[in-house]
C-alpha positions as CSV (number, residue, x, y, z in Angstrom):
1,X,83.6,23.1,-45.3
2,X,80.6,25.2,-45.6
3,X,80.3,28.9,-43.5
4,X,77.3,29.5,-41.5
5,X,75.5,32.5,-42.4
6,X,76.0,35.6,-40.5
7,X,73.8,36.9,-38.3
8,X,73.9,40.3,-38.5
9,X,72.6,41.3,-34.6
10,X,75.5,38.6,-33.3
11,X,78.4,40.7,-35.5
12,X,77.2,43.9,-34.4
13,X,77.3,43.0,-31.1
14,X,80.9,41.2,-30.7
15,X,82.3,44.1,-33.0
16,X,80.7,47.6,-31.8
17,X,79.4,46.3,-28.2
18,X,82.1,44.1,-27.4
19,X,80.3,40.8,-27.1
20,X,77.7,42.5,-24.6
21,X,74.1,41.2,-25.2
22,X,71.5,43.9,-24.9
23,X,69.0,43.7,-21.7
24,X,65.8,45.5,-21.0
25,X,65.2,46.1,-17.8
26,X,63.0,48.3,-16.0
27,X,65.9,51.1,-15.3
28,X,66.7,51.6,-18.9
29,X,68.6,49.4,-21.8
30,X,72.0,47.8,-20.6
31,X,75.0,46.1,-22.7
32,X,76.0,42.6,-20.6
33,X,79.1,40.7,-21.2
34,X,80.3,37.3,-19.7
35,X,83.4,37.8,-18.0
36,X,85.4,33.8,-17.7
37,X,87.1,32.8,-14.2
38,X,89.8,33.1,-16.4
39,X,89.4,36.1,-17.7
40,X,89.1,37.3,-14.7
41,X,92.3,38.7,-13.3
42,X,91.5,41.1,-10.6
43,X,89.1,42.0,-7.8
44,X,86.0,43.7,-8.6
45,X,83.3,45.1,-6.0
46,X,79.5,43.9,-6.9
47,X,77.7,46.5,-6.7
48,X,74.6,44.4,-5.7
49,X,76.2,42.4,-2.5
50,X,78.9,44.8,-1.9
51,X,81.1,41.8,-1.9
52,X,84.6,41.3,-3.4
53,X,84.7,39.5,-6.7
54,X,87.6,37.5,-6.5
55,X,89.9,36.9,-9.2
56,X,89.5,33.9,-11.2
57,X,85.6,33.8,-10.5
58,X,83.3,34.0,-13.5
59,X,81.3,37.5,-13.5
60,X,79.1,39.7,-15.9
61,X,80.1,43.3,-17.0
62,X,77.4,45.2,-17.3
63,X,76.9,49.3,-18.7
64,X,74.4,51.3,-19.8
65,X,73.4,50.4,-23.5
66,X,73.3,54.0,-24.7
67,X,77.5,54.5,-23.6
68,X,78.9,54.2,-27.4
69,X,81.9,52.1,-27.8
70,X,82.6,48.2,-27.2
71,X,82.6,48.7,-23.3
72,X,81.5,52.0,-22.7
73,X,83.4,54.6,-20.3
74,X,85.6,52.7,-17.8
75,X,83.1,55.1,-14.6
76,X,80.3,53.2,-16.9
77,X,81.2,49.3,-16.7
78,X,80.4,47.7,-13.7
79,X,81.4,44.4,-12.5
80,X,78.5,41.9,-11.2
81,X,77.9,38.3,-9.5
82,X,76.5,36.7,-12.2
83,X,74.0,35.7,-9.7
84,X,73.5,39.6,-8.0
85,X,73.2,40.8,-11.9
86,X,70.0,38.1,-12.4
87,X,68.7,39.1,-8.9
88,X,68.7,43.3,-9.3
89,X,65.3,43.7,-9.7
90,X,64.4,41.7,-6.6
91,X,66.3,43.6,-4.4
92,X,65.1,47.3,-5.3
């Protein structure tokens, strides 16, 4: 069986960022993970709805992409709707 090559901006980001895909937006640079349903083992508060996310339900972690570390500071990381996270720049 033959590897795939490595690519080099995937490693770095499942090893220093922990899996967080970088994001530009127009309030700065931000580190987002997937989060699975299950995964997902307690409640969360989106900060876009103000809503409870409920365990088990499929969410994106998002903190600001100049934190160091796979997830940042635990005050950093916030937990997101997937669809409030796609929807911030609408609201503001």
């Amino acid at each position: 069986m033959q590897r795939q090559p490595v690519d080099a901006q995937d490693l770095e980001d499942r090893l220093v960022h922990g899996g967080g895909r970088l994001e530009e937006q127009r309030d700065g640079a931000w580190r987002v993970r997937q989060v699975t349903g299950v995964a997902a083992r307690k409640p969360y508060l989106c900060p876009g709805c103000r809503q409870q996310i409920a365990p088990g339900t499929p969410h994106v972690v998002a903190w600001p992409a100049e934190q160091l570390g796979a997830f940042g500071g635990p005050g950093d990381r916030r937990h997101w709707h997937t669809a409030c996270w796609s929807a911030r720049d609408r609201r503001r």
